[in-house]
C-alpha positions in Angstrom: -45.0 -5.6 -8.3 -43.1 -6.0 -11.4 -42.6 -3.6 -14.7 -40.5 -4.1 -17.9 -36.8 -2.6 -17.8 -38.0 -0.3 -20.1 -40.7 1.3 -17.7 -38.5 0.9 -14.9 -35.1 3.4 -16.2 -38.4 5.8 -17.6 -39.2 6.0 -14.2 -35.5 6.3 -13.1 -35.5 9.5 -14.9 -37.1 11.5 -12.9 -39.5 12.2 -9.7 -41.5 8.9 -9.4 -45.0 9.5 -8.0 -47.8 7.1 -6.9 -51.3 6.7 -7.6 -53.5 8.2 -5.0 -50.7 10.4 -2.7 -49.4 14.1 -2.5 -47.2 15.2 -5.7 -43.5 15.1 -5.1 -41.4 18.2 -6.0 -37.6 18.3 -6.5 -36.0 18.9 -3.4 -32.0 19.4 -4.2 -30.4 18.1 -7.7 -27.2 19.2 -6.3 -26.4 21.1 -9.5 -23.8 23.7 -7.8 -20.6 23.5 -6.3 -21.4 23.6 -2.4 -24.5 22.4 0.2 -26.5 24.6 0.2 -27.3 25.9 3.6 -30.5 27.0 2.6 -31.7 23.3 2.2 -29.9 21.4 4.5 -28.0 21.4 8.1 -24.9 18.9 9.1 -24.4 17.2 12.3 -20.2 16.7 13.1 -19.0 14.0 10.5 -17.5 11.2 11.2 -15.6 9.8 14.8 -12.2 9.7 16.2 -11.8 6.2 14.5 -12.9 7.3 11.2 -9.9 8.1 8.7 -11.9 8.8 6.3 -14.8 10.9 5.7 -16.5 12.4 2.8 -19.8 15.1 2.6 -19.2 16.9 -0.5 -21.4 18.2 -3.3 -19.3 17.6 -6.6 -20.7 17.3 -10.6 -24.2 17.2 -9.9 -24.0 15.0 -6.7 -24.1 14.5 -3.6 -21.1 12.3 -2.5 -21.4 10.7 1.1 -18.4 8.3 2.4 -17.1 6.8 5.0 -14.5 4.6 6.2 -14.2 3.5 9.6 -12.1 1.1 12.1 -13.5 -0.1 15.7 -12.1 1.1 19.3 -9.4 -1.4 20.1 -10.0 -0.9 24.0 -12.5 -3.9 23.9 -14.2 -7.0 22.4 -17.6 -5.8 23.2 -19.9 -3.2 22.0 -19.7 -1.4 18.8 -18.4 1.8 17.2 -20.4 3.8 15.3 -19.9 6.9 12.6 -21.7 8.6 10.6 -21.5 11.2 6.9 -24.9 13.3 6.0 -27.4 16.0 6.0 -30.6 16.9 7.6 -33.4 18.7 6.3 -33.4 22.3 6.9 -37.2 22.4 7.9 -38.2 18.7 8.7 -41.6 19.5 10.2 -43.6 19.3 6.5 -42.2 16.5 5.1 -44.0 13.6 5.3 -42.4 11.6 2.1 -38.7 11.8 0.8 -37.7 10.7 -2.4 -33.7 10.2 -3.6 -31.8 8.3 -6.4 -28.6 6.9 -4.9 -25.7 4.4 -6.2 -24.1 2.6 -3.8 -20.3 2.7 -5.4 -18.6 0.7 -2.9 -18.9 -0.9 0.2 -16.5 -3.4 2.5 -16.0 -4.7 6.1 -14.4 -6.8 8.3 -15.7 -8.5 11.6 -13.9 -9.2 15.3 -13.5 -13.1 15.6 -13.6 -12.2 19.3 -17.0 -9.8 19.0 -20.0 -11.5 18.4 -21.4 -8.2 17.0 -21.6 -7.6 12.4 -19.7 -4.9 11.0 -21.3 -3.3 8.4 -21.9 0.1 6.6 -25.6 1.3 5.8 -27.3 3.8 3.5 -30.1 5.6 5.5 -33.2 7.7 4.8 -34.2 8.7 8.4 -36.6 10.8 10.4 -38.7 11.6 13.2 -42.3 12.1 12.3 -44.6 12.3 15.0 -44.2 11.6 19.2 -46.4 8.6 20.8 -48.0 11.1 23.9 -45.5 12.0 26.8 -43.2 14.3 25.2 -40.3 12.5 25.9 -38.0 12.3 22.9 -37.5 8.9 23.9 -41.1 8.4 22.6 -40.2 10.0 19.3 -41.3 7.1 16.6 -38.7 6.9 13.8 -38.9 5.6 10.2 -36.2 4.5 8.1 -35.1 3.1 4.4 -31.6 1.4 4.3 -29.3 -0.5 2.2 -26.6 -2.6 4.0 -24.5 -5.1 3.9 -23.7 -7.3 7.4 -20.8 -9.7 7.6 -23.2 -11.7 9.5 -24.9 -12.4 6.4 -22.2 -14.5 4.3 -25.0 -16.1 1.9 -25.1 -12.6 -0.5 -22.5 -12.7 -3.4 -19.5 -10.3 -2.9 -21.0 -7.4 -4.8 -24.7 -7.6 -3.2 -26.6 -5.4 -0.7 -29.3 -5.7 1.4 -32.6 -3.3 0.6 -35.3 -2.6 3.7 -36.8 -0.4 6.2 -37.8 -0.4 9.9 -39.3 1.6 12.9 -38.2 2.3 15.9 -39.0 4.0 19.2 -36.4 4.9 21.3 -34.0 1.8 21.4 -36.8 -0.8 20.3 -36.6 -1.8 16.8 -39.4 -2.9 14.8 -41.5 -3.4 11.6 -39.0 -4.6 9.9 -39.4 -5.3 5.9 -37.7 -6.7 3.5 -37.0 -4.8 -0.2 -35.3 -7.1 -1.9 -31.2 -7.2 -2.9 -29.0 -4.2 -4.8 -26.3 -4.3 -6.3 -22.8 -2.1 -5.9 -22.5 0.4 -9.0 -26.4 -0.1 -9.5 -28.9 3.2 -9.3 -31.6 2.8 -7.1 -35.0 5.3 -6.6 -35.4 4.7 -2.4 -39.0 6.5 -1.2 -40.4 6.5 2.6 -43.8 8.1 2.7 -45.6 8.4 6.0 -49.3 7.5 5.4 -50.8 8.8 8.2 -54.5 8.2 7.2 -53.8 4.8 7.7 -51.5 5.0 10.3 -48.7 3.4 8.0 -44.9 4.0 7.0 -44.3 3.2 3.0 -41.2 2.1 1.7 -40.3 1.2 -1.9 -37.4 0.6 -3.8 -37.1 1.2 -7.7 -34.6 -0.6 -9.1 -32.4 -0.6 -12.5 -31.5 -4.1 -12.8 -32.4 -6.6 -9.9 -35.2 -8.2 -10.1 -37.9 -7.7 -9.0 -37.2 -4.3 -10.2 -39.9 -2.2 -8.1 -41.0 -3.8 -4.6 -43.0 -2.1 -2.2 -43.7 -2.8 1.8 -46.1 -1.4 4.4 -45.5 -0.7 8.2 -48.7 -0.5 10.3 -48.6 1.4 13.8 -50.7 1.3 16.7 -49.1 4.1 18.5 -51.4 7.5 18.6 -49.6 10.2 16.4 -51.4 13.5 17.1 -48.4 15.1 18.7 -45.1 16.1 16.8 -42.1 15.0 17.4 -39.9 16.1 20.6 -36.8 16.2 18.8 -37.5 16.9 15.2 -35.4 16.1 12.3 -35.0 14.2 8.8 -31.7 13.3 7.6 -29.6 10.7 4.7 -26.5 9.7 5.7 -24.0 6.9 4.9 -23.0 5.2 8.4 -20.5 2.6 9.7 -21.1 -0.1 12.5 -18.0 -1.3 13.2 -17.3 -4.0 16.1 -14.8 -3.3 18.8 -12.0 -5.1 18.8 -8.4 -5.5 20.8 -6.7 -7.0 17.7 -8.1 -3.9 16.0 -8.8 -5.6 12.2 -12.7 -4.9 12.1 -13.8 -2.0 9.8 -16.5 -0.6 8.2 -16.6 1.4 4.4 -19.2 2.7 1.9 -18.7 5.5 -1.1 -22.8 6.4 -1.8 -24.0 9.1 -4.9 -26.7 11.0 -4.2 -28.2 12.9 -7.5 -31.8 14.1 -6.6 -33.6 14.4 -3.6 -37.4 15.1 -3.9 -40.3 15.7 -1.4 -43.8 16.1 -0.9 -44.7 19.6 -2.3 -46.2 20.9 0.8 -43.1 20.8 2.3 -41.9 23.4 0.2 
């Protein structure tokens, strides 16, 4: 689906809702000087072979940012770190809602590891468990924006817009959202539509074209029980190939400047 410019930085402006699902609320416009505990919990930033880090509310944002280098015991495998939040009460929330601008982002691969390097924006959670308990049988949802240096065909400045499933370590649903670019604001939603047992993801854009897109993930998997191991989180992470001649690294600087929810959640 397409709209003018015009419509599209209208939307941008504030909570964008969709025909036909729950009203969203604001969450967090980050408007004071610290997290606030009351909203959100943390999970230990960053890795030993992260130098640096950033989680810090500042001007009316949230400021995530990473940068991160790979082990150098090896030349297989790879390293990963992470900078975010998680949603105080996750249980409720079935859609989440943020503006983000990606400011920066780099990496470097391991000519002797086949593996990408690349850092990742991530709207993440665990929304229901397929039947046995296990967290393993958890099924996750995410939104992300990337950039892989496995994918060499992207102009320097571009990133990668799309969303996934996963339980436990299988991976799949995955959609494509279209491009982004760095320094360009972005309106990221994942709504779970459980009616019709579906994840939603969309993407409203301020200048790439098409400038709203829109994909749906279909399950199969039964969805009556919650999760095992609940949470919702953002985050900025790094995937970053290990490497003996330890040159491979991983960075991205992300704003966040409103976070929104379904209002029932609140």
């Amino acid at each position: 689906m397409r709209v003018s410019r015009f419509a599209c930085l209208f939307l941008l402006l504030g909570v964008v809702a969709v025909a036909g699902t729950e009203s969203l609320v604001t969450y967090d416009h980050f408007s004071g000087s610290f997290i606030n505990p009351a909203k959100w919990s943390v999970f230990a930033p960053c890795s030993p072979n992260t130098y640096d880090c950033v989680r810090e509310q500042r001007d009316g944002e949230l400021r995530l940012g990473l940068r991160a280098y790979s082990s150098n015991a090896s030349d297989t495998g790879v390293s990963f770190s992470a900078s975010g939040l998680q949603f105080r009460n996750p249980g409720p929330i079935t859609t989440i809602q943020l503006k983000t601008t990606i400011n920066s982002f780099s990496s470097a691969g391991c000519p002797a590891n086949a593996e990408a390097a690349h850092p990742q924006f991530l709207i993440n959670g665990r929304y229901f468990n397929t039947g046995s308990g296990n967290p393993q049988d958890d099924v996750q949802a995410y939104v992300m924006i990337e950039r892989r240096t496995d994918d060499p065909s992207l102009p320097p400045t571009t990133l990668r817009v799309g969303a996934f499933m996963s339980i436990g370590n299988t991976f799949f649903n995955n959609v494509d959202l279209g491009t982004l670019e760095a320094g360009e604001e972005a309106t990221l939603t994942l709504r779970w539509d459980r009616a019709n047992k579906a994840f939603v993801a969309r993407v409203v854009r301020e200048e790439t074209i098409p400038l709203i897109e829109e994909q749906t993930m279909s399950y199969s998997q039964p969805d009556s029980l919650p999760p095992s191991f609940p949470f919702k989180s953002i985050q900025v992470g790094t995937f970053t190939p290990n490497c003996t001649a330890n040159v491979a690294f991983a960075a991205m600087k992300a704003r966040i400047d409103l976070v929104a929810v379904n209002a029932g959640a609140l």
